[in-house]
C-alpha positions as CSV (number, residue, x, y, z in Angstrom):
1,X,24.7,-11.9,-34.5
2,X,23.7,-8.6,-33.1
3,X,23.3,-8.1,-29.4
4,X,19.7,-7.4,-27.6
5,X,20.2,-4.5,-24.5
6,X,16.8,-5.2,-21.9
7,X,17.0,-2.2,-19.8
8,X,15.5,-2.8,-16.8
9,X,14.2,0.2,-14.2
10,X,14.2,-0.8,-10.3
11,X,16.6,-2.6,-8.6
12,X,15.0,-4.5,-6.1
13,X,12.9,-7.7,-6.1
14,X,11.1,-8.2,-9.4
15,X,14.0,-6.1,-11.4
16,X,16.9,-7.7,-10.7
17,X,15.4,-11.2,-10.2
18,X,14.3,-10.4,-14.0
19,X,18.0,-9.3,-14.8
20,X,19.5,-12.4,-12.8
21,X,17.1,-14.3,-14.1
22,X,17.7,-13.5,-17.9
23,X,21.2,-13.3,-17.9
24,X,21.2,-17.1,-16.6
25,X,19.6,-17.6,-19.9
26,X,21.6,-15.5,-22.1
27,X,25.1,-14.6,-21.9
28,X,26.5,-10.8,-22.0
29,X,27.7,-12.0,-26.0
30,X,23.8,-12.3,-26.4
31,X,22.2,-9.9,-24.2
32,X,23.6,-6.9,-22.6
33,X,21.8,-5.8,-19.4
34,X,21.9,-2.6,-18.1
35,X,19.6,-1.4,-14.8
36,X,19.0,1.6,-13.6
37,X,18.2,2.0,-9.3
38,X,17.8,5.4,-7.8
39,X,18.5,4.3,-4.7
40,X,21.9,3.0,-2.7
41,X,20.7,-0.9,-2.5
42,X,19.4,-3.8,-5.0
43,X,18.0,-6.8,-3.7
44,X,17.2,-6.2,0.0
45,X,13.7,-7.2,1.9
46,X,11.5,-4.3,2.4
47,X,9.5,-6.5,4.5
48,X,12.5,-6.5,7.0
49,X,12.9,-3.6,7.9
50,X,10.5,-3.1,10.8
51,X,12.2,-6.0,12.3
52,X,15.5,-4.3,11.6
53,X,14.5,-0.7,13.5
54,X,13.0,-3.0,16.3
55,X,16.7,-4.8,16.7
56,X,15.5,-8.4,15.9
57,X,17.8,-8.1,12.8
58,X,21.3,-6.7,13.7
59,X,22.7,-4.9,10.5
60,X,20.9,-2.9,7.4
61,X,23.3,-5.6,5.4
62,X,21.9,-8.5,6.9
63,X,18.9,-7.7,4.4
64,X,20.8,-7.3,1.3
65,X,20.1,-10.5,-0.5
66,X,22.3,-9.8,-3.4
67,X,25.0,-6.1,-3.6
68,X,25.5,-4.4,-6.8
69,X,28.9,-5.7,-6.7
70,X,27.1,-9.2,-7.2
71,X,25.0,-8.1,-10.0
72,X,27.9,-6.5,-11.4
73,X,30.4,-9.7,-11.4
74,X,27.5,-11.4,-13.5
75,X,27.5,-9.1,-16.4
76,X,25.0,-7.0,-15.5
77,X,25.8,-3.0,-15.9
78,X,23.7,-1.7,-12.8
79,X,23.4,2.0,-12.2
80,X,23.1,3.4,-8.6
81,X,21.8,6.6,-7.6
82,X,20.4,7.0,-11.0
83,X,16.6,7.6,-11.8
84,X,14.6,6.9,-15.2
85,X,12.5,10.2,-15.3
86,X,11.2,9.5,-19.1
87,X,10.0,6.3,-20.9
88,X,10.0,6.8,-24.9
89,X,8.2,3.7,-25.8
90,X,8.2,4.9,-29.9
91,X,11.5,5.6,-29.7
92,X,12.9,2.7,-27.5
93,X,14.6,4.6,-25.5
94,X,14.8,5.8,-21.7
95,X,15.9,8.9,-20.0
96,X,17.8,8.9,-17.1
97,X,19.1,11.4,-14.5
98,X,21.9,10.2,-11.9
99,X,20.6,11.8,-8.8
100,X,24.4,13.6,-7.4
101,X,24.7,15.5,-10.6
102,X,21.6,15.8,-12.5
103,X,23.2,14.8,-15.6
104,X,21.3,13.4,-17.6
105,X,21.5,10.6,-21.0
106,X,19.2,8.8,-23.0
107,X,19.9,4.5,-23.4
108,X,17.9,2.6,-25.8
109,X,16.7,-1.1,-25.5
110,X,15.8,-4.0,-27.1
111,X,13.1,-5.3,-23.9
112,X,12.5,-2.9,-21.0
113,X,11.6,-4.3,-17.9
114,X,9.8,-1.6,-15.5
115,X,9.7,-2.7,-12.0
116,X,9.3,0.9,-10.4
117,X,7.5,-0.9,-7.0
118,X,5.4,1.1,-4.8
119,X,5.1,4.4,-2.8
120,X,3.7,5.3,0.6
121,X,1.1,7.0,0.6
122,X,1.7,10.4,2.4
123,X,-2.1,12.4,3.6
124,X,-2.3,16.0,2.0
125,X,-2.3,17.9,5.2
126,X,0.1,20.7,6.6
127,X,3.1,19.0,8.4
128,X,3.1,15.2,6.4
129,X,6.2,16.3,4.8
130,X,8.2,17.5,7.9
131,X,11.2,16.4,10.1
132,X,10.5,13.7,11.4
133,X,7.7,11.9,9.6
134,X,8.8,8.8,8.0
135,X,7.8,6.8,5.2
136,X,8.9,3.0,5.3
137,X,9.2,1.7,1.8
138,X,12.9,1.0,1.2
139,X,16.3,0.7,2.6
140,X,17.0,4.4,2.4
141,X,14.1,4.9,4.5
142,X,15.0,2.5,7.0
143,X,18.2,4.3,7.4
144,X,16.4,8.0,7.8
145,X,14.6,6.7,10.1
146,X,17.0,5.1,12.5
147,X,18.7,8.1,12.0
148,X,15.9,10.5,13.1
149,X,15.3,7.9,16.1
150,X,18.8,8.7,17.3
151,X,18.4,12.5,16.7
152,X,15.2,12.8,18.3
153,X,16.2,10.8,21.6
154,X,12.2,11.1,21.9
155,X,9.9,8.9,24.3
156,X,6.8,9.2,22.4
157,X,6.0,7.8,18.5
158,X,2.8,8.2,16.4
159,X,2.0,5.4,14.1
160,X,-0.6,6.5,11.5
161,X,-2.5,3.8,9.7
162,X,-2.8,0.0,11.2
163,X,-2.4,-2.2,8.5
164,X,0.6,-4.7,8.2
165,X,3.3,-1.9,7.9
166,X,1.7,0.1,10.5
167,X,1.3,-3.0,13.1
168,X,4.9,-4.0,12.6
169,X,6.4,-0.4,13.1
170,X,4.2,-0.5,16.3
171,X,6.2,-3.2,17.6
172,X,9.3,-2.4,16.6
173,X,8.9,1.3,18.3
174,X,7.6,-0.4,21.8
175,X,10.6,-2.6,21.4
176,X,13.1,0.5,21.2
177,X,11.4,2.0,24.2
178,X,8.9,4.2,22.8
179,X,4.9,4.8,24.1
180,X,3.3,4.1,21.0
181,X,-0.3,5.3,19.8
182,X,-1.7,4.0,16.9
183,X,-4.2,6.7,14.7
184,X,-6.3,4.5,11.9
185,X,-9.0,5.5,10.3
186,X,-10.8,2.2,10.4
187,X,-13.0,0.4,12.5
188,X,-10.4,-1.7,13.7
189,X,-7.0,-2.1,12.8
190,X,-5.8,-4.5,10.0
191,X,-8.0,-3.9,7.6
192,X,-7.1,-7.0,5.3
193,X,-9.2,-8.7,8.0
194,X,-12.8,-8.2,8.7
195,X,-13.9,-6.1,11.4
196,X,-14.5,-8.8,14.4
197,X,-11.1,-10.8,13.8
198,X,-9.6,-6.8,13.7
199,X,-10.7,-6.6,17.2
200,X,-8.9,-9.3,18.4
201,X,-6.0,-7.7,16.9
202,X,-6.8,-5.0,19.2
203,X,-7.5,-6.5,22.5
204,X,-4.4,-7.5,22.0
205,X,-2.2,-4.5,21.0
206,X,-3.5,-2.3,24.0
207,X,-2.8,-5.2,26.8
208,X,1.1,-4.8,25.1
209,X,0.7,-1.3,26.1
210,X,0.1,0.3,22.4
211,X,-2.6,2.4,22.6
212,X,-5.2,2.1,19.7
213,X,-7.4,5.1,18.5
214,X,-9.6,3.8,15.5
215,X,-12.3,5.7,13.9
216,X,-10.0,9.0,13.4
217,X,-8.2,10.5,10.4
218,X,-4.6,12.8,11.3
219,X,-5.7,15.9,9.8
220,X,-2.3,17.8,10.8
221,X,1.4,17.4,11.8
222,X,2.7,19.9,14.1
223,X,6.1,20.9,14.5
224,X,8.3,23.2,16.9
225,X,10.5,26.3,15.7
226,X,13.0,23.4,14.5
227,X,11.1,22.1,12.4
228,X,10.4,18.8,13.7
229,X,7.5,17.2,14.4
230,X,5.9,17.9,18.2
231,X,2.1,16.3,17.8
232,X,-0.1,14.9,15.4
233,X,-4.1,16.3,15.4
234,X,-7.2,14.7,14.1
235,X,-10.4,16.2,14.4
236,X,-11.2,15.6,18.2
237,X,-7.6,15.4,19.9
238,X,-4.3,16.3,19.7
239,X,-1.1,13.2,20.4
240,X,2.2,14.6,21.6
241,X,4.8,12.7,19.0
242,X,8.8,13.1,19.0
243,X,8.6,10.8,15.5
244,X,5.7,10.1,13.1
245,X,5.5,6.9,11.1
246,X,3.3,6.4,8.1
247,X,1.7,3.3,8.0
248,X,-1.3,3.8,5.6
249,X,-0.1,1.7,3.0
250,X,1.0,2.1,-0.8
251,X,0.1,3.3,-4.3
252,X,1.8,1.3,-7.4
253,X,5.1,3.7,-8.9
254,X,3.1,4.0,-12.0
255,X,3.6,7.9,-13.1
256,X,6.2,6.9,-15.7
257,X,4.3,4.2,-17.4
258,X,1.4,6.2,-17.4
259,X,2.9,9.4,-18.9
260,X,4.3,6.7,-21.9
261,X,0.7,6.0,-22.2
262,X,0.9,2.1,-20.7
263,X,-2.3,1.1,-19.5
264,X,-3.0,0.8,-15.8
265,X,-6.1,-0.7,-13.8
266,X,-8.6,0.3,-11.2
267,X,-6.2,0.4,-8.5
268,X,-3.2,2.2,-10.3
269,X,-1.0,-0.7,-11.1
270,X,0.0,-1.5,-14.6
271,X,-1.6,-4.1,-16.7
272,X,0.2,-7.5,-18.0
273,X,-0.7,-10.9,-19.6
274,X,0.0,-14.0,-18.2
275,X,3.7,-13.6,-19.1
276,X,4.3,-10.3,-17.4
277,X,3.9,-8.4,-20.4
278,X,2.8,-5.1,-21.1
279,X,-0.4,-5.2,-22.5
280,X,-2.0,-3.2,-25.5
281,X,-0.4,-1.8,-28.6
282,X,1.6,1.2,-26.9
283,X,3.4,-2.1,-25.4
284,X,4.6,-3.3,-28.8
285,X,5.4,-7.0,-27.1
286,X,8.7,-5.7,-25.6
287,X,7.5,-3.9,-22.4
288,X,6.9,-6.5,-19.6
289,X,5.9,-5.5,-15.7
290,X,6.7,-7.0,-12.4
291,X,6.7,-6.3,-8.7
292,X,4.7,-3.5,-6.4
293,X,3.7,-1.8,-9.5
294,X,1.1,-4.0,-11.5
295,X,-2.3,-5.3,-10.4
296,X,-2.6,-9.0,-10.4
297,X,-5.3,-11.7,-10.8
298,X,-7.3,-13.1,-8.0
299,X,-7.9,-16.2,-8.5
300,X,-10.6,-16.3,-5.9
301,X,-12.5,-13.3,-7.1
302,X,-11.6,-13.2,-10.7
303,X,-10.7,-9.7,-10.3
304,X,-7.7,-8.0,-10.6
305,X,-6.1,-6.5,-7.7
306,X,-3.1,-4.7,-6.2
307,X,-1.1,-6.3,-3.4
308,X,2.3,-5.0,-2.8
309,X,4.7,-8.0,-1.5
310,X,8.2,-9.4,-1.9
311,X,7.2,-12.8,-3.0
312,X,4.8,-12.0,-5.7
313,X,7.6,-9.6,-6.8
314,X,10.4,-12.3,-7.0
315,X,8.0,-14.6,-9.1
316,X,7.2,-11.9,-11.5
317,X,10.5,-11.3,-11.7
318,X,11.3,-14.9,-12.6
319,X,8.9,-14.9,-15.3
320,X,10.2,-11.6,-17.1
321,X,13.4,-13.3,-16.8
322,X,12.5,-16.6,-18.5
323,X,10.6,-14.7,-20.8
324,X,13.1,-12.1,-21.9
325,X,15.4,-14.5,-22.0
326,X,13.8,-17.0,-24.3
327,X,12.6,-19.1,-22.2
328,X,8.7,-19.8,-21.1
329,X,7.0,-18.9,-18.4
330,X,3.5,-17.6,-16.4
331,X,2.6,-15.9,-13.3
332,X,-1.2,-17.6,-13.0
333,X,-2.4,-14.9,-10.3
334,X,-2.7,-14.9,-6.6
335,X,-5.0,-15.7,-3.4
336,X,-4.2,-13.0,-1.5
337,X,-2.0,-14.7,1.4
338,X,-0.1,-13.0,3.9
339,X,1.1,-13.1,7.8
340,X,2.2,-11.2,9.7
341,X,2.8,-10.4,13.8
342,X,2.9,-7.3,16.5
343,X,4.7,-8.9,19.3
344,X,3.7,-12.3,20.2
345,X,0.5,-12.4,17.9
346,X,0.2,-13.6,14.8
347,X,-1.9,-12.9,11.6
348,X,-2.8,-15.0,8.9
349,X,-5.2,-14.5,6.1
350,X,-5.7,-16.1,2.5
351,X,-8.6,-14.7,0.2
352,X,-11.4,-13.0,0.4
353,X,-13.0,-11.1,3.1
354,X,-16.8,-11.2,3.9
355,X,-17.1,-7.5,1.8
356,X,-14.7,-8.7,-0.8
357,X,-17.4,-11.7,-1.4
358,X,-20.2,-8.9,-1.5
359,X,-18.6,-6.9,-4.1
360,X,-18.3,-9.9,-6.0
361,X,-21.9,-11.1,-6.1
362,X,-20.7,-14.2,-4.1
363,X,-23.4,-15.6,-1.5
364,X,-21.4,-17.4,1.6
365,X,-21.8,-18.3,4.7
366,X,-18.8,-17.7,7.4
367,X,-18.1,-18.9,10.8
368,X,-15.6,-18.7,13.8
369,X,-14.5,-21.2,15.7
370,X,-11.9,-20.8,19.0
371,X,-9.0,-23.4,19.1
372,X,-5.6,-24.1,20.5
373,X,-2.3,-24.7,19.1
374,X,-1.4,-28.1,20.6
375,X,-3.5,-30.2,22.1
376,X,-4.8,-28.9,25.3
377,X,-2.8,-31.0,27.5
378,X,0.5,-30.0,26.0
379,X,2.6,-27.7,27.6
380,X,2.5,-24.3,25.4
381,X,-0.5,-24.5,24.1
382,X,-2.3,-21.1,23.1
383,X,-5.6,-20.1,22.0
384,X,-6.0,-19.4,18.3
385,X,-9.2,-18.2,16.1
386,X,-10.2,-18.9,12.8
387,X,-12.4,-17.6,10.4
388,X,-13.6,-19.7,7.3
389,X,-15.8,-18.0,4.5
390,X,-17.3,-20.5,1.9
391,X,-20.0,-20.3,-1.0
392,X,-23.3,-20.8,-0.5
393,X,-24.4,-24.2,-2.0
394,X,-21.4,-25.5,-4.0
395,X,-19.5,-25.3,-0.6
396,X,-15.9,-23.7,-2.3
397,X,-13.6,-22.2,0.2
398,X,-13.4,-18.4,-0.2
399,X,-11.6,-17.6,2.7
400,X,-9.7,-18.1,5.8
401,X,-8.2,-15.6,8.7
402,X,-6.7,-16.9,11.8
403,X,-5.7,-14.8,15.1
404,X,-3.2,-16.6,17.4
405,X,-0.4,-16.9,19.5
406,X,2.7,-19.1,18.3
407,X,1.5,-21.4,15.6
408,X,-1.2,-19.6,14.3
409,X,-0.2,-17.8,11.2
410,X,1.6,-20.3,9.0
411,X,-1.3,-22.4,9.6
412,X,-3.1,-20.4,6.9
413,X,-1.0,-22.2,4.4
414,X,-2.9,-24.8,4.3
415,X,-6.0,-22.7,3.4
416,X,-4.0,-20.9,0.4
417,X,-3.4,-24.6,-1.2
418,X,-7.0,-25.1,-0.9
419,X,-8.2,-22.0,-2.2
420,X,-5.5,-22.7,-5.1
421,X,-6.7,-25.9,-6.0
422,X,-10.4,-25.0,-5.7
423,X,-11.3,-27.1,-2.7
424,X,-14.6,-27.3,-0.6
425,X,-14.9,-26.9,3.1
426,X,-16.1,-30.3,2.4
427,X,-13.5,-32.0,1.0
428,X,-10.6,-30.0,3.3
429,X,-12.2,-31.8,6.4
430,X,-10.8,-35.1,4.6
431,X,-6.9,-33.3,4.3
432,X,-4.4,-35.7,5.9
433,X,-2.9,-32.8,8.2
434,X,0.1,-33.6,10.4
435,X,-0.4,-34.6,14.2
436,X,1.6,-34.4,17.2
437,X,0.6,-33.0,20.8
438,X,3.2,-30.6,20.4
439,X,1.9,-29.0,16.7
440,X,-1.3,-29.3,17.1
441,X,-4.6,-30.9,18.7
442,X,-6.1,-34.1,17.3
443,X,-8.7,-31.9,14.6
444,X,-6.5,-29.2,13.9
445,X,-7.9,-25.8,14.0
446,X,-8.4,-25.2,10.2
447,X,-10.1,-28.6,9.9
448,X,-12.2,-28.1,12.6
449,X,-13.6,-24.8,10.6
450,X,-13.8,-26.3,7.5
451,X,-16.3,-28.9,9.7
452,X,-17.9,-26.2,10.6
453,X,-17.9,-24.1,7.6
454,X,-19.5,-27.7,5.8
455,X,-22.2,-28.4,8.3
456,X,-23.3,-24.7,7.8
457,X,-23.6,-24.6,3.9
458,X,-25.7,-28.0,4.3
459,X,-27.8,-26.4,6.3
460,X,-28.1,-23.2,4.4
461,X,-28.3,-25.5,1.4
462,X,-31.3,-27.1,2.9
């Protein structure tokens, strides 16, 4: 019996949690695996690593989930410091270039396995690419840096853009000691929030001492005769910065598969079935996708969309590696869940936002209601907000956000079961939730806005 080779290109979450994942399945006699990673690390948490410049997490190893040693005991042939610069889908083949050397070989496969991830995006304007500006994506940039952090032995830190990588890096730069400003061009920060629970967002950033300036776009880094960054200008004022950090968000590491002719969607990401597979002919059934670099489904919405996070990655990953390795599997899509904190706030969300219902010709209704986390009388107990969107007439949950202190976030769990299983605000109101004075208040805060949420598309109804 001739042995299959499934090449495989990334070597973080989805790509070796497809390679781990297959070789559990098959044996090296029956599949040889070989991967290629560009970078020094495999299997770490990108979403650590603001908590790891801040100093909640000790080590750079701490986040290391699995070393190339490990991969490497289990059969699988990883390649370090080695980049896939050319995908010949006719010919089966990749090119790769090891990074030290620029020596370069072509390796052919069986299955390929492209789990390239994301980039940050980086403005086109004079200065984004000097000393100084950072980039936080992956390990390697973590370390760079720390490292410029150390060089710089600066008091003052620019943090351009305000979504979740640009609210974390906030915190972790206050937490080494830094005055922080925060440039974004939206209303408010957090923009996978609508505008009034963003404010609450910033209320609370600028009494931790993080100043906020929204409505501006950086249109220039400037640096002194070194080099390195001295200030940051947009089009009204100029912020005095001893380190930049880019916090604007990502575009899926799709220039590869799109030079091979794979398609891609509306937001960049490639295109795969239900199975993580390629899609379309160029594809021939042995190209499958995972992780930061393909658009997913929305279950919500019914659209396909791009969200760049460590556990969709993993699952994808699992599927390509049940797949390729002759076993079954499906990633069914997604309803857009994610938490996340600056300091003692926390962020939850799950769905779709009131312009995300527009664009989808959804009519809904939405309300906010105040809450704590334990009941009243509890010692500890904090205020919390939450936001519920739900359809017009039929009543189906569309969406939920919730703004609070300790307690709050997680709490939007309960909303992305709902949303899963297709509930009504209705019918939540009925969920047997858990109750203690310590964990919550007698209705707790999600049930009292599905109340809400139900007595309001009655009304509207009637």
């Amino acid at each position: 019996m001739s042995i299959e080779r499934l090449v495989v290109i990334g070597g973080d979450a989805a790509g070796m949690s497809a390679a781990s994942q297959a070789r559990r399945l098959k044996g090296p006699e029956e599949l040889e695996i070989v991967a290629f990673e560009r970078g020094h690390f495999t299997s770490y948490s990108a979403c650590g690593i603001p908590y790891w410049v801040g100093g909640d997490v000790d080590a750079r190893d701490d986040l290391v989930a699995r070393t190339p040693q490990e991969h490497r005991a289990r059969g699988i042939d990883l390649r370090l410091r080695t980049e896939v610069v050319e995908i010949d889908v006719g010919g089966r083949r990749v090119r790769a270039r090891e990074v030290e050397s620029g020596a370069e070989s072509w390796t052919s496969y069986d299955k390929l396995v492209i789990a390239t991830g994301a980039r940050p995006i980086r403005p086109d304007m004079p200065g984004a690419d000097a000393a100084g500006v950072h980039g936080v994506q992956t390990l390697d940039d973590g370390q760079a840096l720390l490292d410029s952090l150390a060089r710089a032995r600066g008091e003052r830190a620019v943090v351009v853009g305000a979504g979740y990588i640009g609210v974390e890096m906030a915190e972790a730069l206050i937490k080494r000691g830094y005055e922080v400003t925060v440039v974004n061009r939206g209303s408010e920060p957090m923009s996978t929030l609508d505008p009034d629970m963003g404010r609450l967002v910033h209320r609370a950033m600028e009494g931790m001492g993080i100043t906020m300036v929204n409505d501006a776009e950086v249109t220039e880094v400037r640096t002194g005769e070194d080099g390195r960054v001295r200030s940051v200008r947009t089009a009204d004022a100029e912020y005095p910065a001893d380190v930049v950090v880019l916090g604007i968000g990502v575009r899926p590491e799709t220039g590869l598969a799109r030079a091979a002719g794979l398609p891609v969607g509306v937001h960049g990401g490639l295109l795969t079935d239900l199975a993580m597979r390629v899609r379309g002919p160029v594809a021939d059934g042995r190209v499958w996708a995972g992780g930061d670099c393909v658009e997913v489904l929305d279950l919500v919405s019914g659209r396909e969309r791009h969200i760049a996070l460590g556990t969709h990655a993993n699952k994808h990953g699992q599927v390509i590696g049940a797949n390729v390795g002759g076993g079954y599997a499906t990633f069914p899509g997604v309803v857009g869940t994610a938490v996340s904190k600056v300091c003692d706030v926390e962020i939850g969300r799950t769905g779709l936002r009131e312009k995300d219902a527009h664009r989808a010709g959804l009519q809904f209704e939405s309300v906010t209601v105040e809450s704590t986390s334990r009941a009243g009388y509890y010692p500890g107990a904090s205020p919390m907000t939450v936001k519920m969107i739900a359809e017009r007439r039929t009543g189906r949950l569309l969406g939920v956000q919730i703004v609070g202190r300790e307690g709050a976030a997680k709490r939007v769990d309960v909303a992305a079961v709902a949303l899963t299983a297709g509930m009504t605000v209705e019918e939540m109101t009925a969920l047997d939730l858990g109750y203690a004075p310590p964990f919550s208040p007698v209705w707790d805060p999600v049930l009292v806005a599905a109340r809400k949420a139900t007595a309001k598309v009655h009304g509207g109804a009637r």
